[in-house]
GUVEXLUM-187652 format. One record per residue: x, z, y of N, C-alpha, C in turn. Coordinates in steps of 0.02 Angstrom, whole numbers, padded with zeros to 5 digits, always signed. Example, Ala and Ser with C-alpha at 12.3 -4.5 7.8 and 13.67 -1.06 7.14 Angstrom:
2
+00660+00390-00284+00615+00390-00225+00660+00390-00165;+00642+00354-00112+00684+00357-00053+00645+00394+00002;
//
This chain:
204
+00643+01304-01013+00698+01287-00968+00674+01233-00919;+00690+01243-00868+00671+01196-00795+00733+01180-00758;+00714+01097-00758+00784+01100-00685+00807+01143-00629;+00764+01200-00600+00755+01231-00552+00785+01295-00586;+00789+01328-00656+00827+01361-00677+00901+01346-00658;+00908+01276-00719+00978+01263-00724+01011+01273-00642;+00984+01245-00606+01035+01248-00525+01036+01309-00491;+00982+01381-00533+01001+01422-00506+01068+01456-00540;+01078+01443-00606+01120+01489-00658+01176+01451-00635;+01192+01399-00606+01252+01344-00562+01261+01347-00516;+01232+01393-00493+01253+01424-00413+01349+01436-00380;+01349+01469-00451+01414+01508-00442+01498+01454-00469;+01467+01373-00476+01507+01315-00495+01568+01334-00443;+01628+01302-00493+01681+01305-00458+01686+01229-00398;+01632+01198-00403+01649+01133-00359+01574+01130-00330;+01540+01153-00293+01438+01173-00290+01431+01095-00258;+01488+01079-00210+01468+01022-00172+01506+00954-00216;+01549+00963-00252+01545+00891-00293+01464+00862-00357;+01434+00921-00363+01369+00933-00411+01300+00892-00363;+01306+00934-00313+01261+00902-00265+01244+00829-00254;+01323+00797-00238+01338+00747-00227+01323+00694-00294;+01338+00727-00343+01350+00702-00393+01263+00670-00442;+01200+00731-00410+01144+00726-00412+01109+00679-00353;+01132+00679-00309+01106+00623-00245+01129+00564-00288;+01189+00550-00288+01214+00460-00314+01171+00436-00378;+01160+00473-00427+01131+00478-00493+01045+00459-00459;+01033+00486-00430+00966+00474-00394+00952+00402-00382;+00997+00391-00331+01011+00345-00304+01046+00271-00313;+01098+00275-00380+01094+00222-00408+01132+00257-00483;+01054+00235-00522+01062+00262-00585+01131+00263-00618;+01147+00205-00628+01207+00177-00667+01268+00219-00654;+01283+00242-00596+01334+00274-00577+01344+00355-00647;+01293+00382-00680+01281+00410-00722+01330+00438-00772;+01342+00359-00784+01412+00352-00843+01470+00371-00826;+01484+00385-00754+01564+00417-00731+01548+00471-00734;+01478+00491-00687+01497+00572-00687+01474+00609-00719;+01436+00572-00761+01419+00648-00826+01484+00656-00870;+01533+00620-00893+01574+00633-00920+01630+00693-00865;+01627+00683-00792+01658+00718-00766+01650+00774-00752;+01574+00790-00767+01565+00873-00744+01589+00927-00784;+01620+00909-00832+01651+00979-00852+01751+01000-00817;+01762+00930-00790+01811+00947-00743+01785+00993-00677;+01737+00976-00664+01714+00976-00593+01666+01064-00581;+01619+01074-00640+01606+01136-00629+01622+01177-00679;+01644+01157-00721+01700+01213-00770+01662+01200-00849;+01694+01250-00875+01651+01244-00964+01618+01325-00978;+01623+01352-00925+01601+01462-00949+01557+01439-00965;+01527+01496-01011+01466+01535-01026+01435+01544-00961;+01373+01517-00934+01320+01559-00886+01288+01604-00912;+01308+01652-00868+01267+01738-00891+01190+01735-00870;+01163+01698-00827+01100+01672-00800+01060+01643-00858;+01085+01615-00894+01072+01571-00937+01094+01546-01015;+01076+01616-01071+01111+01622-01122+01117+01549-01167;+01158+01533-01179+01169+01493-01233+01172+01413-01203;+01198+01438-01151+01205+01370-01107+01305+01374-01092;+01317+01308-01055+01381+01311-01023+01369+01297-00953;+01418+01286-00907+01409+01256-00851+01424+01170-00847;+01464+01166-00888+01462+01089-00897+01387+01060-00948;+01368+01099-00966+01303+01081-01006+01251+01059-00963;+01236+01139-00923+01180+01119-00865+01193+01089-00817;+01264+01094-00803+01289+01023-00731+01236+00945-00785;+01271+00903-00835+01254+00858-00864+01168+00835-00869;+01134+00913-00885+01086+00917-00887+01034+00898-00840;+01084+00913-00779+01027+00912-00705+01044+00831-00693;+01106+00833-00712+01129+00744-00698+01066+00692-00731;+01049+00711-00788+00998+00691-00822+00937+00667-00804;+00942+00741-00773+00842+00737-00733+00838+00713-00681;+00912+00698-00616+00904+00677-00571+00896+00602-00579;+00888+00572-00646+00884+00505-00647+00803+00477-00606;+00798+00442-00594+00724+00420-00571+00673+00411-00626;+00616+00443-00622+00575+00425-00690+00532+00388-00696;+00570+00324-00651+00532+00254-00644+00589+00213-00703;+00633+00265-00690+00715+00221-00729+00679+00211-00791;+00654+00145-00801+00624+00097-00884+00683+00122-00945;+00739+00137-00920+00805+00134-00980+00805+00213-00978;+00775+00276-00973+00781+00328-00974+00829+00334-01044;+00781+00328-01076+00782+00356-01164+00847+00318-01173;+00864+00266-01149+00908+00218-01195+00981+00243-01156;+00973+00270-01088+01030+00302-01049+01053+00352-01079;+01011+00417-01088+01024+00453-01149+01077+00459-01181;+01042+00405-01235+01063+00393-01281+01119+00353-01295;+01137+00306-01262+01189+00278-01213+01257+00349-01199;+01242+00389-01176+01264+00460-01145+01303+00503-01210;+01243+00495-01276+01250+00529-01331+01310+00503-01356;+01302+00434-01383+01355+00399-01417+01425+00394-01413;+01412+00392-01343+01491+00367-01305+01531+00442-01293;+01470+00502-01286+01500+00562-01270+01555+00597-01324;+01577+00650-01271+01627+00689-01349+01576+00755-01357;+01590+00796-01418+01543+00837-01432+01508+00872-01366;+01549+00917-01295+01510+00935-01268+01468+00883-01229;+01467+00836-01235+01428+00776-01204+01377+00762-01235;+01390+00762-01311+01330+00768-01335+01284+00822-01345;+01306+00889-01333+01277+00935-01345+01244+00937-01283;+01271+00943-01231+01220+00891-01160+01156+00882-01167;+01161+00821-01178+01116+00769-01201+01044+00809-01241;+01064+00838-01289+01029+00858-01343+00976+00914-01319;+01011+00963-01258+00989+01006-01232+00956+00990-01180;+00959+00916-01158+00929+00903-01086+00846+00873-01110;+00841+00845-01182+00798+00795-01208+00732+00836-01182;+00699+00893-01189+00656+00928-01185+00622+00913-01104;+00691+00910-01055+00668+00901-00991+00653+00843-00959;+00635+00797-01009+00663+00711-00994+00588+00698-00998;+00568+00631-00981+00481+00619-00979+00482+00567-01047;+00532+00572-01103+00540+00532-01136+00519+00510-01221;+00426+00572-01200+00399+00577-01271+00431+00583-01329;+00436+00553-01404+00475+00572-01444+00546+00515-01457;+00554+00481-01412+00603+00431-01414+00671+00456-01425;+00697+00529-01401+00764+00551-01441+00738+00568-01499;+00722+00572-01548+00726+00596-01603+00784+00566-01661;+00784+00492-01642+00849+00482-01697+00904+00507-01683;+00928+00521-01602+01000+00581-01595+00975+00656-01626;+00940+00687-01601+00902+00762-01675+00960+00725-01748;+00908+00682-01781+00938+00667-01854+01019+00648-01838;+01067+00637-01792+01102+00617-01791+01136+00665-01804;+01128+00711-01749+01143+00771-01739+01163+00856-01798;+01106+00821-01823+01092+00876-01908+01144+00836-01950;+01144+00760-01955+01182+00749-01994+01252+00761-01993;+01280+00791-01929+01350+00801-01936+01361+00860-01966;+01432+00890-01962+01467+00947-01985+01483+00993-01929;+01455+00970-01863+01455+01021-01804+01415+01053-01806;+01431+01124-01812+01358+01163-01800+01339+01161-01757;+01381+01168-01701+01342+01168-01619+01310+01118-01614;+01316+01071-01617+01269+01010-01626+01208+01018-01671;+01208+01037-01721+01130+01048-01742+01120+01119-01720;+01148+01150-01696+01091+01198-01669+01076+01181-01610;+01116+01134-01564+01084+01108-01496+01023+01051-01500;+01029+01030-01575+00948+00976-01600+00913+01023-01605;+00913+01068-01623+00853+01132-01660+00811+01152-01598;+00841+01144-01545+00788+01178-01464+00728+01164-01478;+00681+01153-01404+00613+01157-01399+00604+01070-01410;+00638+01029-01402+00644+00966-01418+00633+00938-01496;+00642+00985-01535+00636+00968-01601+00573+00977-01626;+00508+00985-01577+00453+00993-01575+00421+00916-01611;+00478+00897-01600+00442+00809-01622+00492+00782-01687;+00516+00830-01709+00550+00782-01785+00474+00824-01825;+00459+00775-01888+00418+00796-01946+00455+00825-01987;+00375+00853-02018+00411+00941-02047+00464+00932-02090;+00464+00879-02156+00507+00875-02195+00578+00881-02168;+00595+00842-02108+00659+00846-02075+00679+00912-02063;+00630+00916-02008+00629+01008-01978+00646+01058-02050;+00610+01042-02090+00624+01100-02158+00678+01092-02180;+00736+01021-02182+00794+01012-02187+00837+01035-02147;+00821+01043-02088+00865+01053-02026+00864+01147-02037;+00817+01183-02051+00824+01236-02053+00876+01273-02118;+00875+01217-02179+00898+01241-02233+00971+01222-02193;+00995+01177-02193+01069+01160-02157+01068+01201-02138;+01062+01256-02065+01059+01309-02027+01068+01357-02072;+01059+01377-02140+01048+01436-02160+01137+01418-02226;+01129+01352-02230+01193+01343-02271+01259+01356-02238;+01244+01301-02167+01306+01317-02127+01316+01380-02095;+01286+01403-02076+01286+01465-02054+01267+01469-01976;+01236+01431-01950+01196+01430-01886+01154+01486-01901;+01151+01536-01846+01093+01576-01833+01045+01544-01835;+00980+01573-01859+00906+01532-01855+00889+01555-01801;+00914+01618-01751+00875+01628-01699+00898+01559-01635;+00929+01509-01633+00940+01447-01601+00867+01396-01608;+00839+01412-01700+00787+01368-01698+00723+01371-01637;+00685+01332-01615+00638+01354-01601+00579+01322-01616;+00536+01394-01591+00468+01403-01608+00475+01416-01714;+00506+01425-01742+00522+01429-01815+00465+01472-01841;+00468+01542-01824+00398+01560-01872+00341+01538-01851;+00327+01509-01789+00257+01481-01806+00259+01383-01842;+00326+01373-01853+00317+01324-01888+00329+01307-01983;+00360+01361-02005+00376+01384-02044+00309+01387-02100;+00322+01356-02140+00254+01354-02203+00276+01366-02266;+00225+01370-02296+00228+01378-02372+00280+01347-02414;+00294+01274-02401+00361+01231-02433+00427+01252-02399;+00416+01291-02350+00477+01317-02334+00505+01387-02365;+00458+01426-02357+00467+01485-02424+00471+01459-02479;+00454+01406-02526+00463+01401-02577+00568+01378-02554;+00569+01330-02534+00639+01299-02528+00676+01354-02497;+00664+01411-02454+00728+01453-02467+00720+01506-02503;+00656+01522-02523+00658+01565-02618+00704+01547-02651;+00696+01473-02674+00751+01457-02720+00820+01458-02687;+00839+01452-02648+00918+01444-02617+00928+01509-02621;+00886+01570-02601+00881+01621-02632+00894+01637-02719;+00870+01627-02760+00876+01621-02831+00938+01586-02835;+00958+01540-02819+01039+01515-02826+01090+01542-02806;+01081+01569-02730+01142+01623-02707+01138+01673-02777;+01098+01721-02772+01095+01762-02822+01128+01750-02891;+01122+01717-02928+01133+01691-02988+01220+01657-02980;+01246+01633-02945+01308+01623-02913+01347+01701-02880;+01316+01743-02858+01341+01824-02842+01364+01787-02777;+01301+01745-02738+01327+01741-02659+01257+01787-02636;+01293+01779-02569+01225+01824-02526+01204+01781-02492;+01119+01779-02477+01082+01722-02427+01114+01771-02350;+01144+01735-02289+01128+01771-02214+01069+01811-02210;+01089+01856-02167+01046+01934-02155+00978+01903-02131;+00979+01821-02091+00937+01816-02034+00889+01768-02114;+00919+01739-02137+00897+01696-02182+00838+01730-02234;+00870+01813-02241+00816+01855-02288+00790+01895-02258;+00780+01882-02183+00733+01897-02135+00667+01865-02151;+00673+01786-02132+00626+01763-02109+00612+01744-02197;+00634+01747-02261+00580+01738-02332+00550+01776-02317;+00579+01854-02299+00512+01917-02319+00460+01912-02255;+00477+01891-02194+00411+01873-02155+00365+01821-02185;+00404+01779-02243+00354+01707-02243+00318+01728-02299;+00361+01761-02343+00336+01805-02396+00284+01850-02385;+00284+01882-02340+00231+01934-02324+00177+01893-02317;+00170+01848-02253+00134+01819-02219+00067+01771-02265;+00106+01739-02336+00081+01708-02380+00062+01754-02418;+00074+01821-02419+00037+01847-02482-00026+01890-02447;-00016+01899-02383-00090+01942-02345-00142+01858-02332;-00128+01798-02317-00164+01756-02303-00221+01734-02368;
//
């Protein structure tokens, strides 16, 4: 995902010239940030972009708000995060989705854990993106089991089978062996990816 995506799949905003505006000031004096990222979901709506699966329009409005910060701005990470706290869920789900595009090495990672730790799914599956490239595995192997308890699709995770190892087949084998033995069923997607990890470990 690229900023140059998001403003094309936002083309079709119900307000194109309050967004604009809204990315010049943000440019131009950071701070201003805090009014209007909370406002863009008045301003270019909350749909589904068909351009852009698994996004909103108030998501990628927030998102571009993000990147138009200056990336001289010293308080990037802490604006953020700043952004995260104060936000309401789609604010944070924002946030979470923008981290990937930010120059801000692994410095969100404690919103990720924040994120998993709630009871929103949308929220940990909006930690799970290409951004979660930087939580360690133990987390990541937690974050996937949550996903498979709560019932988040694993196809949200990413990059998953090439990160996916041996302690992870063992830990949803057994969640496997427990559904079973309880007369629950593991998700369709969940006894997908044992028998890929399963396979994968027994030809290696």
């Amino acid at each position: 995902m690229t900023p140059d995506e998001l403003r094309a799949a936002l083309r079709g905003v119900p307000d194109p010239e309050w967004l604009a505006t809204a990315l010049r000031r943000v440019a131009a004096e950071p701070a201003t940030i805090a009014r209007l990222f909370p406002a863009a979901g008045r301003h270019c709506g909350r749909a589904e972009l068909p351009d852009l699966p698994g996004w909103t329009a108030d998501e990628a409005a927030r998102a571009l708000l993000l990147t138009a910060l200056p990336t001289a701005h010293t308080g990037l990470a802490g604006q953020a995060e700043t952004l995260y706290r104060t936000g309401d869920a789609a604010e944070k789900r924002a946030v979470l989705k923008a981290l990937p595009l930010l120059p801000i090495g692994a410095a969100g990672v404690p919103l990720l854990h924040d994120a998993i730790r709630t009871n929103d799914t949308r929220l940990v599956a909006a930690a799970l993106g290409p951004y979660a490239r930087h939580l360690d595995q133990p987390a990541w192997r937690q974050a996937v089991l949550k996903c498979v308890f709560t019932g988040v699709p694993l196809a949200v995770v990413a990059d998953l089978d090439a990160r996916a190892d041996g302690e992870l087949t063992q830990m949803l084998g057994g969640l496997a062996d427990e559904r079973r033995a309880a007369g629950r069923e593991m998700p369709a997607d969940a006894v997908a990816l044992l028998d890929r990890l399963t396979t994968h470990h027994r030809e290696v």
